[in-house]
DOPAKOL-822723 format. One line per 3 residues: for each residue x, y, z of N, C-alpha, C. Coordinates in steps of 0.1 Angstrom, whole numbers. Example, Ala and Ser with C-alpha at 12.3 -4.5 7.8 and 13.67 -1.06 7.14 Angstrom:
<nodes>
132/-57/78/123/-45/78/132/-33/78; 128/-22/71/137/-11/71/129/0/79;
</nodes>
This chain:
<nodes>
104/-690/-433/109/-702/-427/124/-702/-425; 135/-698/-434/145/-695/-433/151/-680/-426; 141/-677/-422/148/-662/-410/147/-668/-397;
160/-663/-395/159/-664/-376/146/-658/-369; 137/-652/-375/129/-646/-366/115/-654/-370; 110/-664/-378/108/-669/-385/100/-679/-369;
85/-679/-370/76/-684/-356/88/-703/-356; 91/-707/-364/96/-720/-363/107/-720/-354; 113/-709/-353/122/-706/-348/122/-702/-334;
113/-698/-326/112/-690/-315/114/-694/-303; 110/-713/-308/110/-720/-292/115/-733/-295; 122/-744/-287/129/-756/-292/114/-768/-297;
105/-768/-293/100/-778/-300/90/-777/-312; 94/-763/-317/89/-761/-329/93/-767/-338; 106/-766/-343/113/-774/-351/116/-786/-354;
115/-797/-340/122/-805/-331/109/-814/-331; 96/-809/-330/86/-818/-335/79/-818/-351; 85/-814/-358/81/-811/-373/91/-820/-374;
102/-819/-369/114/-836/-376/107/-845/-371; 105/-846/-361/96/-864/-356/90/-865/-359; 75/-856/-367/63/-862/-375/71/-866/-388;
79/-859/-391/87/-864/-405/91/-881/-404; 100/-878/-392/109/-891/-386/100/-906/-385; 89/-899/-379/77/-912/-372/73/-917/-387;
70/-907/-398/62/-913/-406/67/-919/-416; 81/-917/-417/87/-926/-428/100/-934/-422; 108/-933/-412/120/-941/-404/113/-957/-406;
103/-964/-393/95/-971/-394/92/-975/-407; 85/-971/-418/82/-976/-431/91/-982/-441; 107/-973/-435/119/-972/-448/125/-988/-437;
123/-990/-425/127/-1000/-423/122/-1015/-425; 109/-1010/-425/100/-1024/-430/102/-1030/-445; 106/-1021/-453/111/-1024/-468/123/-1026/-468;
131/-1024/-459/144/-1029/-460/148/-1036/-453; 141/-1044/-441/136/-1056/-435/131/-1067/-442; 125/-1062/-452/119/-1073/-465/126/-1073/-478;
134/-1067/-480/143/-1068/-493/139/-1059/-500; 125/-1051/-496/124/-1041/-510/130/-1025/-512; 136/-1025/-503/149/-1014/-502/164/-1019/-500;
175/-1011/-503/186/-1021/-498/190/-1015/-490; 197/-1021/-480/205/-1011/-468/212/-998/-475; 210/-990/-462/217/-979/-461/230/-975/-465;
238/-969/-471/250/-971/-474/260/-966/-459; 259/-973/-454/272/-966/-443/278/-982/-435; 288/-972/-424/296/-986/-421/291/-993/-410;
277/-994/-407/264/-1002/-398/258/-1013/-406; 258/-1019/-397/246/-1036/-404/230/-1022/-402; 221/-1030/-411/214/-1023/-412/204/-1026/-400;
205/-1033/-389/197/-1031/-375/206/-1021/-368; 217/-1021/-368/224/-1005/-360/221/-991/-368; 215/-996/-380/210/-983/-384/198/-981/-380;
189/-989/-383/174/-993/-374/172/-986/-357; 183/-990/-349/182/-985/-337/184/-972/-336; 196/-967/-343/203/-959/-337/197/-948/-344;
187/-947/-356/177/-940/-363/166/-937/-351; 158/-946/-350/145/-944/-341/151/-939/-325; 158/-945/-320/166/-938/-306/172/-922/-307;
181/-921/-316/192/-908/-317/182/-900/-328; 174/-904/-340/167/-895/-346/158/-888/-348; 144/-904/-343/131/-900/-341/133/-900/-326;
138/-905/-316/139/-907/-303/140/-892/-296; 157/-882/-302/163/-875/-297/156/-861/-307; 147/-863/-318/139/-849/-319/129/-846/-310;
120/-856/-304/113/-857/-297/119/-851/-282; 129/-856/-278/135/-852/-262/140/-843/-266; 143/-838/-274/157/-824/-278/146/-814/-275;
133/-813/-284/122/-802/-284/117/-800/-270; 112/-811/-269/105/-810/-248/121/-805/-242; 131/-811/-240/144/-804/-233/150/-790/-235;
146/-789/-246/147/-773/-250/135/-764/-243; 126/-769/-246/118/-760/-241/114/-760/-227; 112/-773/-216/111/-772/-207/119/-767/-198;
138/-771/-205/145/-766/-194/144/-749/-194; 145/-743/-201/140/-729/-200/127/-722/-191; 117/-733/-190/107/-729/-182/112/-730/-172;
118/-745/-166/125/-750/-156/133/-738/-146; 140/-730/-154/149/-721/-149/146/-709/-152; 135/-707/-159/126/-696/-160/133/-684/-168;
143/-691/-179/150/-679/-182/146/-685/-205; 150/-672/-211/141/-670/-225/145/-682/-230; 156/-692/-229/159/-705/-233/163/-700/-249;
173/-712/-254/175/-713/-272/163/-710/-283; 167/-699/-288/161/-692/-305/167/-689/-313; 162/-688/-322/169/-684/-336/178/-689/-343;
186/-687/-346/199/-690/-350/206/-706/-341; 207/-704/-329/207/-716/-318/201/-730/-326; 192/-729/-329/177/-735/-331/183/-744/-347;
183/-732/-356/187/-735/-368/195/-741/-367; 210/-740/-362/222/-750/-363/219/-765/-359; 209/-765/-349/208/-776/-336/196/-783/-352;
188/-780/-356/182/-788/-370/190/-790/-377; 196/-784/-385/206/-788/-394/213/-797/-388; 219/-795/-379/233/-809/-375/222/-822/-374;
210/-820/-369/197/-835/-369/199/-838/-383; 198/-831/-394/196/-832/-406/206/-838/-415; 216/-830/-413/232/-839/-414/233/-853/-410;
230/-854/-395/229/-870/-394/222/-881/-399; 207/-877/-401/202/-882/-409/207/-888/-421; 215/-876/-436/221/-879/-440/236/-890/-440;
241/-886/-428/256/-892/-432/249/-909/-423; 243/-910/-417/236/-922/-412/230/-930/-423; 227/-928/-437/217/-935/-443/230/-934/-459;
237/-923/-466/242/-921/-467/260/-923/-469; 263/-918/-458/276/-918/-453/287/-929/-454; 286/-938/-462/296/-945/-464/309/-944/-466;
304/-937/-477/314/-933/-487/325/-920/-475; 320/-914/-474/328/-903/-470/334/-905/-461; 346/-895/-464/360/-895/-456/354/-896/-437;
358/-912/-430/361/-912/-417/355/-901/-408; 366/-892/-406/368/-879/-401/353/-871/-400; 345/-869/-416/333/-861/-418/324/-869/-411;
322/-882/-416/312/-890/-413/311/-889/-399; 323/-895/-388/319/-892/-372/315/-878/-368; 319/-870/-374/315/-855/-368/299/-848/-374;
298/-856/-385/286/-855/-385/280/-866/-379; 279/-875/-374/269/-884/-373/269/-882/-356; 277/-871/-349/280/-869/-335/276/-853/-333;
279/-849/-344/274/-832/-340/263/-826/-330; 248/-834/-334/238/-829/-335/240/-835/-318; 239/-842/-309/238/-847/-301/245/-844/-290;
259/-843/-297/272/-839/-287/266/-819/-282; 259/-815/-296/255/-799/-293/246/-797/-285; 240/-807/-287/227/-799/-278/221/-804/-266;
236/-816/-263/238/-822/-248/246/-808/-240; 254/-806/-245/263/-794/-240/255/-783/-236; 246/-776/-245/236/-764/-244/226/-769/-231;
220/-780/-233/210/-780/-226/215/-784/-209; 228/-790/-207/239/-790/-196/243/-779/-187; 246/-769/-201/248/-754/-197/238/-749/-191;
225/-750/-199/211/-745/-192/210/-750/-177; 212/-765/-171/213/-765/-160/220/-764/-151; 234/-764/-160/238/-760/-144/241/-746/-141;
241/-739/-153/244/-726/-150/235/-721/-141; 219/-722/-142/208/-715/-137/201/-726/-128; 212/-737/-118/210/-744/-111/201/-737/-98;
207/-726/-90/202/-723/-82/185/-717/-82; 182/-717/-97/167/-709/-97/158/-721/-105; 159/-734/-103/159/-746/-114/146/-749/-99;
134/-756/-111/119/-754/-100/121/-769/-96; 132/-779/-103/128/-789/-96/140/-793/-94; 147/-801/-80/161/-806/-82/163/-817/-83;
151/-824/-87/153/-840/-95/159/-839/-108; 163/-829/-116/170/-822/-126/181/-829/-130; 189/-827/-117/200/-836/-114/202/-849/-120;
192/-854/-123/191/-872/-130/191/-868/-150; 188/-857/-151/189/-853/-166/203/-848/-168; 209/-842/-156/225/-837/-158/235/-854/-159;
231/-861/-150/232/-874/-157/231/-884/-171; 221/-879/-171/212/-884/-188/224/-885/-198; 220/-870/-197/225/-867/-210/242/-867/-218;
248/-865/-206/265/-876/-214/261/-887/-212; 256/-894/-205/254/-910/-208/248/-915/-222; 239/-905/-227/235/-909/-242/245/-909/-252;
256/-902/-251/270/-902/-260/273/-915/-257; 275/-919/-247/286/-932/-243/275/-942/-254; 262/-943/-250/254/-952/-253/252/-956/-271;
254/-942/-278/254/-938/-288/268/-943/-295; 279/-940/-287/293/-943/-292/292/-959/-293; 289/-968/-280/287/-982/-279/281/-987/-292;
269/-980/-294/260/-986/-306/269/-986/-321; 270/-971/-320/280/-973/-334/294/-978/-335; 299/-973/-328/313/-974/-329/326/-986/-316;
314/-987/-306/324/-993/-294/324/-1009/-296; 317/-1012/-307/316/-1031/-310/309/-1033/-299; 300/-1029/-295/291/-1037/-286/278/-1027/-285;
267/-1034/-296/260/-1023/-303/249/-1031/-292; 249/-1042/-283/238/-1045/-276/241/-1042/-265; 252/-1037/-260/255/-1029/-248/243/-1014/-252;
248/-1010/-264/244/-995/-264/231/-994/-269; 222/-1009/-270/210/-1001/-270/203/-1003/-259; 206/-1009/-250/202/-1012/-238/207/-998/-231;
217/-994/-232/216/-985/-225/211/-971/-231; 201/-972/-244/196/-962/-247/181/-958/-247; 178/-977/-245/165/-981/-235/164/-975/-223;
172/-977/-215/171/-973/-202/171/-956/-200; 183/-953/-208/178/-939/-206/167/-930/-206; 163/-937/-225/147/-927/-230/138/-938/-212;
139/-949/-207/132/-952/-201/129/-943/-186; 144/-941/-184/145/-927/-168/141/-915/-176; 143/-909/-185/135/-901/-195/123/-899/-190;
112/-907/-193/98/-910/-197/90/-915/-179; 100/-919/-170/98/-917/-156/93/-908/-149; 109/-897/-152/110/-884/-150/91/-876/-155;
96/-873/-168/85/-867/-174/70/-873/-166; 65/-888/-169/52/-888/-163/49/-887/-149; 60/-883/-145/54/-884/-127/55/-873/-130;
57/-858/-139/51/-851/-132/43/-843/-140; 40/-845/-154/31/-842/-165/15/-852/-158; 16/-863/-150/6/-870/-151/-4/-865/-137;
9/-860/-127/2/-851/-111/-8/-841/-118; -4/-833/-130/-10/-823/-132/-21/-822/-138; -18/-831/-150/-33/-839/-163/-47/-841/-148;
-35/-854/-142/-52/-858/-133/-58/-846/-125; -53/-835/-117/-52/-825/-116/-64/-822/-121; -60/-813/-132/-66/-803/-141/-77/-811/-149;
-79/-819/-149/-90/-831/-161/-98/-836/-148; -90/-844/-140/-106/-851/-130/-103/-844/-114; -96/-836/-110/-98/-827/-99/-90/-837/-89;
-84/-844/-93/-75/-857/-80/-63/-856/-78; -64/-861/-69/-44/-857/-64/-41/-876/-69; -30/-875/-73/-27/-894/-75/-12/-891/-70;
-11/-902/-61/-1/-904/-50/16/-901/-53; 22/-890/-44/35/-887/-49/41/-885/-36; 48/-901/-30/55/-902/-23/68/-904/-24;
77/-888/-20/93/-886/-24/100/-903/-16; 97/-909/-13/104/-922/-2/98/-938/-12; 89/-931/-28/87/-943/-35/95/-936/-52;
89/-922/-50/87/-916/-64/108/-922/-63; 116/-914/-55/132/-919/-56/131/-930/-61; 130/-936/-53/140/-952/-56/136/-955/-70;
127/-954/-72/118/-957/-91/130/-950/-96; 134/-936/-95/143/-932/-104/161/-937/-103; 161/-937/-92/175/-943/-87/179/-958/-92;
167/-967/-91/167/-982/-96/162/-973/-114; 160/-969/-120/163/-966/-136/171/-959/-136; 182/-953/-128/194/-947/-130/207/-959/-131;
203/-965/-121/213/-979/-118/210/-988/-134; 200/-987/-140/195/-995/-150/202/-989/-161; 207/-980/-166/212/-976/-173/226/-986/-176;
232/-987/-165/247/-997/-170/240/-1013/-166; 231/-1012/-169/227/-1027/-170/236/-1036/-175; 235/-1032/-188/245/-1047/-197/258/-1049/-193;
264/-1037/-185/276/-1040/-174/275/-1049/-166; 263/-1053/-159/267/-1060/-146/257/-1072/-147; 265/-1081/-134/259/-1092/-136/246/-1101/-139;
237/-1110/-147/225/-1109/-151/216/-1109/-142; 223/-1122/-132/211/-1118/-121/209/-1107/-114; 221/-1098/-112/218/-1088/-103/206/-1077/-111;
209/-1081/-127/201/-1069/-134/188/-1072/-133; 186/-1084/-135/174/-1092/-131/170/-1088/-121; 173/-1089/-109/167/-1081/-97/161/-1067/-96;
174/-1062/-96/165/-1044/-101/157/-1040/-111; 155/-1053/-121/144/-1048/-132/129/-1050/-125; 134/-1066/-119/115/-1066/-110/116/-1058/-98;
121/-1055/-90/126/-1045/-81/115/-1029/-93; 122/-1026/-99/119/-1014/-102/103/-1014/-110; 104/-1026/-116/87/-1029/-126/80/-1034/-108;
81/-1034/-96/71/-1038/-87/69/-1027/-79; 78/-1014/-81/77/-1003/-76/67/-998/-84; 69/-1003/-94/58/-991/-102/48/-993/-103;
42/-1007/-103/32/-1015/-103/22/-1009/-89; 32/-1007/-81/28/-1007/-64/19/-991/-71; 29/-980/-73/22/-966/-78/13/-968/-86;
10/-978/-98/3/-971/-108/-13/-971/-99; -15/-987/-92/-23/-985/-84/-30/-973/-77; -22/-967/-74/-26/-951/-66/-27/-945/-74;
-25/-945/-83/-25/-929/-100/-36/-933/-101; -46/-940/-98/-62/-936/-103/-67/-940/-119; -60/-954/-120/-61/-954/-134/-74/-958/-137;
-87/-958/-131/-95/-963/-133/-106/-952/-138; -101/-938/-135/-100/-921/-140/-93/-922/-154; -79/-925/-149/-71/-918/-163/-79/-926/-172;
-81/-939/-178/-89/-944/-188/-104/-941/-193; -107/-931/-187/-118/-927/-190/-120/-917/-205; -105/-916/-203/-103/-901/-214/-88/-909/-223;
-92/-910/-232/-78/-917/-245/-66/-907/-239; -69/-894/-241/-59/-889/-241/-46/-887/-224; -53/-891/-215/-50/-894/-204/-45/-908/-203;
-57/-914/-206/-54/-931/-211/-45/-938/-214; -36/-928/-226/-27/-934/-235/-15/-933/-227; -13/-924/-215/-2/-920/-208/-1/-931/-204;
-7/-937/-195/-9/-949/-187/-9/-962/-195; -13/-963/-204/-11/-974/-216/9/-973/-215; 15/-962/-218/29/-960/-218/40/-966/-208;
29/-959/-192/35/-961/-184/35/-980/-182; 28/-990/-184/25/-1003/-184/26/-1010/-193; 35/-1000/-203/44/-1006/-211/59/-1008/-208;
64/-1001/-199/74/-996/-194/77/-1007/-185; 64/-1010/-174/64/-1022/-162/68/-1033/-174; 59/-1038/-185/57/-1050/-188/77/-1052/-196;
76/-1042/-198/92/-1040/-205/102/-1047/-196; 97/-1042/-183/111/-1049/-173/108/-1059/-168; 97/-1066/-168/93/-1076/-165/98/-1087/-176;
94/-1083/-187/103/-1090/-197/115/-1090/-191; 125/-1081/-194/140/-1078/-191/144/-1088/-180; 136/-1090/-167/138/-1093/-156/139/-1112/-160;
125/-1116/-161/122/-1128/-166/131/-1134/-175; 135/-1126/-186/144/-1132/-201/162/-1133/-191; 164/-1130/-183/175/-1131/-174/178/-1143/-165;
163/-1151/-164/162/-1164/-156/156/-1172/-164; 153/-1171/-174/141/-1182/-184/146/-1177/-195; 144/-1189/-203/147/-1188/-221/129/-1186/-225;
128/-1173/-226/114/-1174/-234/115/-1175/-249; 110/-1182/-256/109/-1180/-270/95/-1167/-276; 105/-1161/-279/95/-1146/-283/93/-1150/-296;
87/-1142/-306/89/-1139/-319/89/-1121/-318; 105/-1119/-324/110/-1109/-327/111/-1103/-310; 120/-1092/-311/125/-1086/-302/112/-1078/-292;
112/-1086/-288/95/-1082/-276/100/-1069/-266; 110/-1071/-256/112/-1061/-252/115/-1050/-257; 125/-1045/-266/122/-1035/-272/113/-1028/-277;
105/-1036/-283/96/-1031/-293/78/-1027/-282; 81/-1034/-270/66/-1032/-258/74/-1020/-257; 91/-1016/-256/91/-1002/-251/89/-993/-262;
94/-992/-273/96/-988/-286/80/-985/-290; 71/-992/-290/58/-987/-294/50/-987/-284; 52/-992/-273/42/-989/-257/43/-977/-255;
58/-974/-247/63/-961/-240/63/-947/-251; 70/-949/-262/77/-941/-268/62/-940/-282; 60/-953/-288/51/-948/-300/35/-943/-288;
34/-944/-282/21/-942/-274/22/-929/-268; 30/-928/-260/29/-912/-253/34/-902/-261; 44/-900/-268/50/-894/-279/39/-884/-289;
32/-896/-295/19/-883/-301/8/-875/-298; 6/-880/-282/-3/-870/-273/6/-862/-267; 18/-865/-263/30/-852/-260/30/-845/-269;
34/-846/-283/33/-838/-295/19/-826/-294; 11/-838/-294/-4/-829/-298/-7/-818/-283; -6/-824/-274/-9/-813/-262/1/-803/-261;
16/-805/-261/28/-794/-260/23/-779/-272; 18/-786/-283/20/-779/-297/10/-771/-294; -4/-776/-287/-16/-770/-294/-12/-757/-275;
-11/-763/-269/-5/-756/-255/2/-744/-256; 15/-747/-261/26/-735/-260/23/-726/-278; 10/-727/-283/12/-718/-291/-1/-711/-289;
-8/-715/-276/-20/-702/-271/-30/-709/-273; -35/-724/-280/-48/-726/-282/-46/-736/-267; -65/-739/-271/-67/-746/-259/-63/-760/-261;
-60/-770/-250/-54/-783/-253/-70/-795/-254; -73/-792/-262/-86/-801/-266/-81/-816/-276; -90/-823/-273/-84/-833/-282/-92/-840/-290;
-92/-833/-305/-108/-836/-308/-107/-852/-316; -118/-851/-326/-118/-864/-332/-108/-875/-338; -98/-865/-342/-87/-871/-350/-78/-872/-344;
-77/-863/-335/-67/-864/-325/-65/-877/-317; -79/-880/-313/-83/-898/-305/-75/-902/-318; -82/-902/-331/-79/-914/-337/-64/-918/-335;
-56/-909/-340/-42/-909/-342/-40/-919/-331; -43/-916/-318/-37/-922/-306/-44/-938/-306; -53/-940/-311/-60/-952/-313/-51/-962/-324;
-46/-952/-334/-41/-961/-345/-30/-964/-342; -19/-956/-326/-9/-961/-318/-9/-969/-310; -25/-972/-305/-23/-982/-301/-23/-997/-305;
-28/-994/-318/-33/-1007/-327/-20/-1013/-332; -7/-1002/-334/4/-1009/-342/7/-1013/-327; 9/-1009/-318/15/-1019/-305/9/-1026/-305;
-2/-1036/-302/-11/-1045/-303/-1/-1053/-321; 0/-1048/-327/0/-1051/-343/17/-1059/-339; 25/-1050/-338/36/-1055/-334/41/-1063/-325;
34/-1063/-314/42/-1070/-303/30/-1085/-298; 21/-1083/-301/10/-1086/-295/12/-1098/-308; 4/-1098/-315/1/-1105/-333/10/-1117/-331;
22/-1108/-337/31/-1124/-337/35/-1133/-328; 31/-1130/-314/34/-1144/-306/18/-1152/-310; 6/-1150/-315/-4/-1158/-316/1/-1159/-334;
3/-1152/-337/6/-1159/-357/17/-1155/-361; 28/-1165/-359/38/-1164/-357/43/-1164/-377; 32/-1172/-383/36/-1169/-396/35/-1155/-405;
27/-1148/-393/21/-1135/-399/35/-1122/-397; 46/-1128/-391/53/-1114/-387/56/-1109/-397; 58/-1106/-407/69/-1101/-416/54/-1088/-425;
41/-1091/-424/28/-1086/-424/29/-1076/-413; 32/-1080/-399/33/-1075/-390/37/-1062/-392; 47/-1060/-392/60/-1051/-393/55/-1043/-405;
50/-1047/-416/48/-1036/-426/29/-1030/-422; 23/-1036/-416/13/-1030/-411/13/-1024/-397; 24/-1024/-386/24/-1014/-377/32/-1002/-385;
42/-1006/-394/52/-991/-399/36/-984/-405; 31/-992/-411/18/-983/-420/8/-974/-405; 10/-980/-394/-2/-972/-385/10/-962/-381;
23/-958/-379/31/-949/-381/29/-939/-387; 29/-944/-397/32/-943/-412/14/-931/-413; 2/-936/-409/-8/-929/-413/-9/-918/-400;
-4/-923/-383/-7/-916/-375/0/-903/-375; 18/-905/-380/23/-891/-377/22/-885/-391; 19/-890/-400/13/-883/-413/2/-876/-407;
-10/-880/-400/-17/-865/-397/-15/-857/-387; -4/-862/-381/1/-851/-372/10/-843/-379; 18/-844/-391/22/-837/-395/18/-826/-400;
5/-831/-410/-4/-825/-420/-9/-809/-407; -12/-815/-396/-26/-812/-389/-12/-797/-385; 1/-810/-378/7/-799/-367/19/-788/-370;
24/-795/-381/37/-782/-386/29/-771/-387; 19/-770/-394/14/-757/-399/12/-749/-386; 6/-753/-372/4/-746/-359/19/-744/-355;
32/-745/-359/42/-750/-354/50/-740/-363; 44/-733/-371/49/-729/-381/49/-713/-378; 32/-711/-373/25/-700/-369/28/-690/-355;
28/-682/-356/31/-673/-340/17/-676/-336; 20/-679/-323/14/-674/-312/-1/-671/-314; -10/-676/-310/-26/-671/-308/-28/-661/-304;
-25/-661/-289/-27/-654/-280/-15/-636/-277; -10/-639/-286/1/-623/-285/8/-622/-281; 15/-635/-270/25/-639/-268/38/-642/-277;
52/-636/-273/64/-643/-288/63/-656/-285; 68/-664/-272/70/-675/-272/61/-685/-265;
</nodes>
């Protein structure tokens, strides 16, 4: 495990999803007990909801995009992409942050930002390098919106911790993992329906743009004025609405694992419809609704069928999805339902809430861990290095 040459090492989301089943299965849990008094906050210089965000966004969030970004952009430009040694530094500095984030109080200024910026600042730069250097041979040039992305997650990151306007920066860390998760299902989802029910599902460059352009603009949301954000949120949630229509969802749900994509993607709509609405109307929520429809719709829902298909895929087996595998994805859907859903009907129940969605976390990426490090760990099936 500690050699460079070492199967964990070979390809970026070897490593990069062995932290997010770690991340998934106890971040969530450690927050629900320290949400209820039975842990005490973190020691560092964050209220303990800027640790809460900037944990699940930059830790569980950015192992998750770091591993698919590592490895896709390499496919993307068709060249061997980051190993070995690369790999190793880029976990460690995750690992560091972790630490000086939960941690880090104590320590000198100076250590603390460089660690709590390392891991992010590195592997924004690498994966920048990857595109623009091998721009010209890059299979897709909607690319260009991730050459975007990714300094904007610094800014977003800096806001949250350090710029005194920690609700500027998670809004705009929303929006990003949200153009993120755009990107990715329009074109992970052409190919699933594809290859599973033999369908083309509609990809018009004069609709698929503007979706991305109106969540590119959405990024400096909390900059500009409410109404106008209000507009491009239903603006962009009625673009999508108009597509999912045409994606055939009445296919994709036939199959969980297909299913769940779509469950993500209409968490994403209902997310900006929120956003949109709470800009013109005082809704009384219980607890942070929009976040959390994106936070466990978008991100806890497609996240562990990405996991399970990338893993079982890029290491030669076939991408089957057997028993447990549903379950997993069922018990993701249960804590969204648990979380978001629950406490607007038992409003006395939230604080239940919260410690019984961290527990469907808490049990789902536990058996993805159990099930997936170990394939994640292993070379290759098929005799392939990478």
């Amino acid at each position: 495990m500690f050699r460079h040459t070492h199967p964990l090492w070979l390809v970026g989301f070897r490593p990069f999803f062995a932290l997010a089943c770690l991340a998934g299965l106890s971040l969530p849990l450690l927050w629900a007990m320290i949400f209820s008094g039975i842990l005490p906050a973190p020691t560092a210089p964050f209220s303990s909801v800027q640790w809460h965000a900037h944990e699940m966004f930059f830790g569980f969030g950015w192992a998750v995009l770091g591993g698919f970004l590592l490895t896709s952009t390499k496919n993307w430009v068709n060249i061997r992409g980051y190993h070995g040694p690369a790999l190793m530094v880029l976990a460690g500095a995750w690992i560091v942050e972790r630490l000086a984030m939960s941690f880090g109080g104590n320590w000198p200024l100076p250590l603390a930002t460089l660690a709590n910026n390392a891991f992010l600042g590195t592997i924004a730069a690498m994966l920048l390098w990857t595109l623009i250097r091998y721009r010209s041979q890059d299979s897709y040039r909607d690319n260009a919106f991730f050459m975007l992305m990714l300094p904007a997650f610094l800014i977003a990151k800096y806001l949250m911790l350090y710029g005194n306007n920690f609700t500027a920066g998670y809004g705009m860390a929303i929006a990003l993992f949200r153009l993120a998760f755009l990107v990715m299902l329009e074109r992970t989802l052409t190919q699933f329906m594809k290859g599973v029910f033999q369908v083309q599902i509609l990809r018009q460059p004069k609709l698929d743009m503007p979706i991305k352009l109106l969540g590119l603009l959405l990024v400096v949301e909390p900059f500009l004025p409410r109404p106008l954000t209000a507009g491009l949120s239903l603006a962009l949630a009625v673009l999508l609405a108009i597509r999912f229509v045409f994606w055939k969802p009445q296919l994709a749900f036939k199959r969980i694992d297909i299913g769940i994509m779509y469950i993500g993607y209409l968490a994403i709509v209902g997310q900006l419809l929120i956003e949109a609405l709470g800009h013109l109307v005082n809704f009384v929520w219980i607890g942070s609704v929009s976040v959390h429809l994106f936070t466990f719709g978008a991100m806890g829902c497609v996240i562990p069928a990405m996991i399970m298909r990338i893993s079982k895929g890029h290491t030669g087996r076939k991408v089957v999805f057997d028993a447990l595998d549903r379950a997993v994805l069922y018990v993701m859907i249960a804590a969204l339902a648990i979380r978001v859903v629950v406490p607007q009907l038992a409003p006395g129940a939230y604080l239940a809430c919260i410690h019984a969605s961290a527990t469907c976390w808490l049990l789902a990426f536990g058996i993805l861990a159990v099930r997936y490090i170990p394939l994640l760990m292993q070379p290759r099936i098929d005799g392939r290095e990478h």
